[in-house]
Structure formats: C-alpha cells, structure tokens
C-alpha positions as CSV (number, residue, x, y, z in Angstrom):
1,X,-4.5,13.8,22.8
2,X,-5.0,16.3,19.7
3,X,-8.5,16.1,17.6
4,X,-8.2,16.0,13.9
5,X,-11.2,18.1,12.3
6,X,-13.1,15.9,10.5
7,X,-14.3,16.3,6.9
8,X,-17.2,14.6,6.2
9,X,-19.8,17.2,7.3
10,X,-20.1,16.3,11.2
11,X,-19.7,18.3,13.5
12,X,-16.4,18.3,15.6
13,X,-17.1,16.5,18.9
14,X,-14.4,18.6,20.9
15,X,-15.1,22.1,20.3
16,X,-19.1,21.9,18.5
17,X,-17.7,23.7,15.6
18,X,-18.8,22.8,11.7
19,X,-15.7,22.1,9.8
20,X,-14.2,24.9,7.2
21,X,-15.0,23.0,4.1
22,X,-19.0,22.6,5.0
23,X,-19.2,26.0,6.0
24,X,-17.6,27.1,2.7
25,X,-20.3,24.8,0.1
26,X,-23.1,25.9,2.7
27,X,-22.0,29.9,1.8
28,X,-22.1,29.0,-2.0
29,X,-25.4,27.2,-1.9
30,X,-26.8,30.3,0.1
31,X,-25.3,32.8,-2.1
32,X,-26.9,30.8,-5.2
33,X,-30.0,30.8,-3.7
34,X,-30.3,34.7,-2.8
35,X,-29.2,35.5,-6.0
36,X,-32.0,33.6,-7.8
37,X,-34.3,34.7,-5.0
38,X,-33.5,38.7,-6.4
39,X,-33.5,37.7,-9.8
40,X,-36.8,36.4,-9.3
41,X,-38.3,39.4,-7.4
42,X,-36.5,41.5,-10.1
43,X,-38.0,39.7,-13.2
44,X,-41.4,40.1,-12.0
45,X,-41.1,43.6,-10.5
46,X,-39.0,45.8,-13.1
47,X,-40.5,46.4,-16.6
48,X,-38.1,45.1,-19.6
49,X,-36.1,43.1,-17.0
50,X,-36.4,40.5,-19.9
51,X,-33.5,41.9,-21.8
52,X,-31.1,41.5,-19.9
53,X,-32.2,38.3,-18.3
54,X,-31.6,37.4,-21.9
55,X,-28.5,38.4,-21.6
56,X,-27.3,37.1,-18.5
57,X,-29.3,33.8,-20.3
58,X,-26.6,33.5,-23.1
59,X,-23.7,34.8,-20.4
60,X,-24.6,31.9,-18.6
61,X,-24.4,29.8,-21.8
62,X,-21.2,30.8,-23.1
63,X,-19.6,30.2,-19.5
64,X,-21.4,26.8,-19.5
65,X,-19.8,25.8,-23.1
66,X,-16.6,26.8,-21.9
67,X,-16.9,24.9,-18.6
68,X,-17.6,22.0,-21.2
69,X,-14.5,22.5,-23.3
70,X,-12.4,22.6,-20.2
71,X,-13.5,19.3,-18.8
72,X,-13.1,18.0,-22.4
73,X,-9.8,19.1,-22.3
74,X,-8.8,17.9,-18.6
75,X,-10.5,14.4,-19.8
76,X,-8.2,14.0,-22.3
77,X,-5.1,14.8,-19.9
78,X,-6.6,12.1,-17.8
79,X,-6.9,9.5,-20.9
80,X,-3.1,10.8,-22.2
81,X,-1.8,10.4,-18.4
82,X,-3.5,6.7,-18.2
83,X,-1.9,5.5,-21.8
84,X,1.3,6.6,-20.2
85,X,1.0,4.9,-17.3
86,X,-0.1,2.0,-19.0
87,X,3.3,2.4,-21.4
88,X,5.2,2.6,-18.3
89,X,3.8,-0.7,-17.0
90,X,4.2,-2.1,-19.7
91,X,8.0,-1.2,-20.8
92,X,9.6,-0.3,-17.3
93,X,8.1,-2.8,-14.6
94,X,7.2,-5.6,-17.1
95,X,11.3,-6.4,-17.3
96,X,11.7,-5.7,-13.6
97,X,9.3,-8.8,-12.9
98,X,11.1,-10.2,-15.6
99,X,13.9,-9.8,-14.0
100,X,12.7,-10.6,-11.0
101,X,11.5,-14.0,-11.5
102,X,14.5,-15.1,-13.3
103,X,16.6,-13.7,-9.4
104,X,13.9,-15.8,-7.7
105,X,14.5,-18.9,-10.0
106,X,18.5,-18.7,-9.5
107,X,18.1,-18.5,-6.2
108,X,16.0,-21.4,-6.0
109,X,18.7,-23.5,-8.0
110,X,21.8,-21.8,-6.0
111,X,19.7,-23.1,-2.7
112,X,19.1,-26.4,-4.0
113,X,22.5,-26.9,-5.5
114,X,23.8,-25.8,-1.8
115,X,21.6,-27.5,-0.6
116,X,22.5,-31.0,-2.2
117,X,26.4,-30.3,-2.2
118,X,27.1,-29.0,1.0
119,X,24.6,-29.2,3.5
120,X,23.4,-32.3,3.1
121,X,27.2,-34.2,3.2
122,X,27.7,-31.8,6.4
123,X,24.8,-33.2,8.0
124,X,25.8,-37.0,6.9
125,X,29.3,-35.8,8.3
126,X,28.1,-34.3,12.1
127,X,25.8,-37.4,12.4
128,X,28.6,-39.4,11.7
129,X,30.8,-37.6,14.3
130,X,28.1,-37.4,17.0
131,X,27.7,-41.5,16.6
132,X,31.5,-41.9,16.5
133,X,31.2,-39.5,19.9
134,X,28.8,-41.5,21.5
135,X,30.4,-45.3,20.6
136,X,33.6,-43.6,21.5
137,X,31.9,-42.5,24.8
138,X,30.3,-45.9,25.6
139,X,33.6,-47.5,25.0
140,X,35.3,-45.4,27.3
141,X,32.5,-46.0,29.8
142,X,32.9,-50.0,29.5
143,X,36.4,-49.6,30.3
144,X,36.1,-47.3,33.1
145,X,33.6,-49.5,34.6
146,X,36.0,-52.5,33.5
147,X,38.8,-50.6,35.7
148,X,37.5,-49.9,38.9
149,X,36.5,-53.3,39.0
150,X,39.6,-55.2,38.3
151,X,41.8,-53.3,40.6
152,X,39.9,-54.5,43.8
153,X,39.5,-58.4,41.8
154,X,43.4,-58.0,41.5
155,X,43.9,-57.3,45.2
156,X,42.6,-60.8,45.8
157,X,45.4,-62.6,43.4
C-alpha cells in the first residue's frame, strides 16, 4: 500500500513529515518576517536610514505597479481565452448537437419503421406458426390416442 503526500497542510500520517509545499510558504512568511524585523531595528538604530527606506519605499512601488500591469495583462488572456472558448461552443459543438439530434431522430424513425414493417409481421407470423404447431400437435395426439385404441376394438370384430 503506497501513501500519497498530502497537500493540504497536514501532516503525513506515515512518516510525521510536513509536506514540501507548506514547508516552502512557511520559509517565505519567515523570511518576510526577519526582513521587516531588521528593517525595523535598522530604521530606528542607524541615523539617515530614512533615505533609503525611501528608496526601497518607491522600489517597492514600482515592483507593485508592475505586478499590477502583469495581472492586467494575464486577466485579459483569461477574458480572450474565455471569448474563444465561448466561439468554439458556439460554432464547433453547436452543429455537432445539431447533428446529433437529427442521428437520434433518424434513428428513432428507422426503429419505428422496422419496427412496424418487419418485426411486428414476424411476430404475427411465429405466433401463427407456434398455434399451427400446437393444433397440429393436438391433432396428432387425438389420432394417436384414436389408434391405439381401435386396434385392440378391431381385435374383437
């Protein structure tokens, strides 16, 4: 029986270990932290630390626009890949269906024209046989019965 890590942030019943992907946002959230810890004890400990808190201020701005104008831009992949899907929908599987339905409805009249011209006389026809079989077999019966009686009744003429 082999374990599958898991990957919702519990801990892996078979061998105690956290699984890779927790570890890894733990080590980011702890790096964060430590950092702003320093910057902190920096900020209040070094004279003119200001300046280039400033500019790690606007750094931190810049990369925040451009973080902005690349979700922008992956939003509208997402909305062009969506029209097209919906364009393929639309043009490509709509006919299929089409297509599809009108199968299913000559089917439906193939089955019922079958149906009505062949099946049903065939039925008629092997019920008409298996009654002809069976008068057929109580005739046959009657006169069997019919012979085994008249020999011994024509011993006495």
């Amino acid at each position: 029986m082999s374990e599958t890590p898991s990957t919702d942030g519990e801990r892996d019943e078979g061998n105690g270990r956290v699984p890779t992907p927790v570890v890894i946002v733990g080590a980011i959230v702890a790096a964060l932290a430590l950092i702003g810890i320093v910057g902190i004890i920096v900020a209040l400990l070094v004279p003119g630390a200001g300046v280039v808190f400033g500019a790690m201020r606007d750094v931190a701005i810049i990369v925040m626009a451009l973080s902005f104008l690349l979700d922008a831009l992956a939003l509208a992949i997402l909305v062009y890949q969506a029209s097209v899907l919906v364009n393929l929908v639309k043009n490509e599987v709509g006919p299929i269906l089409e297509s599809a339905q009108e199968t299913a409805g000559t089917v439906s009249g193939t089955s019922e024209f079958v149906g009505r011209h062949l099946v049903a006389p065939l039925i008629k026809a092997s019920g008409f046989v298996a009654g002809l079989a069976r008068l057929l077999a109580g005739i046959f019966d009657i006169m069997r019965r019919l012979l085994r009686e008249r020999p011994s009744g024509s011993q006495e003429n």
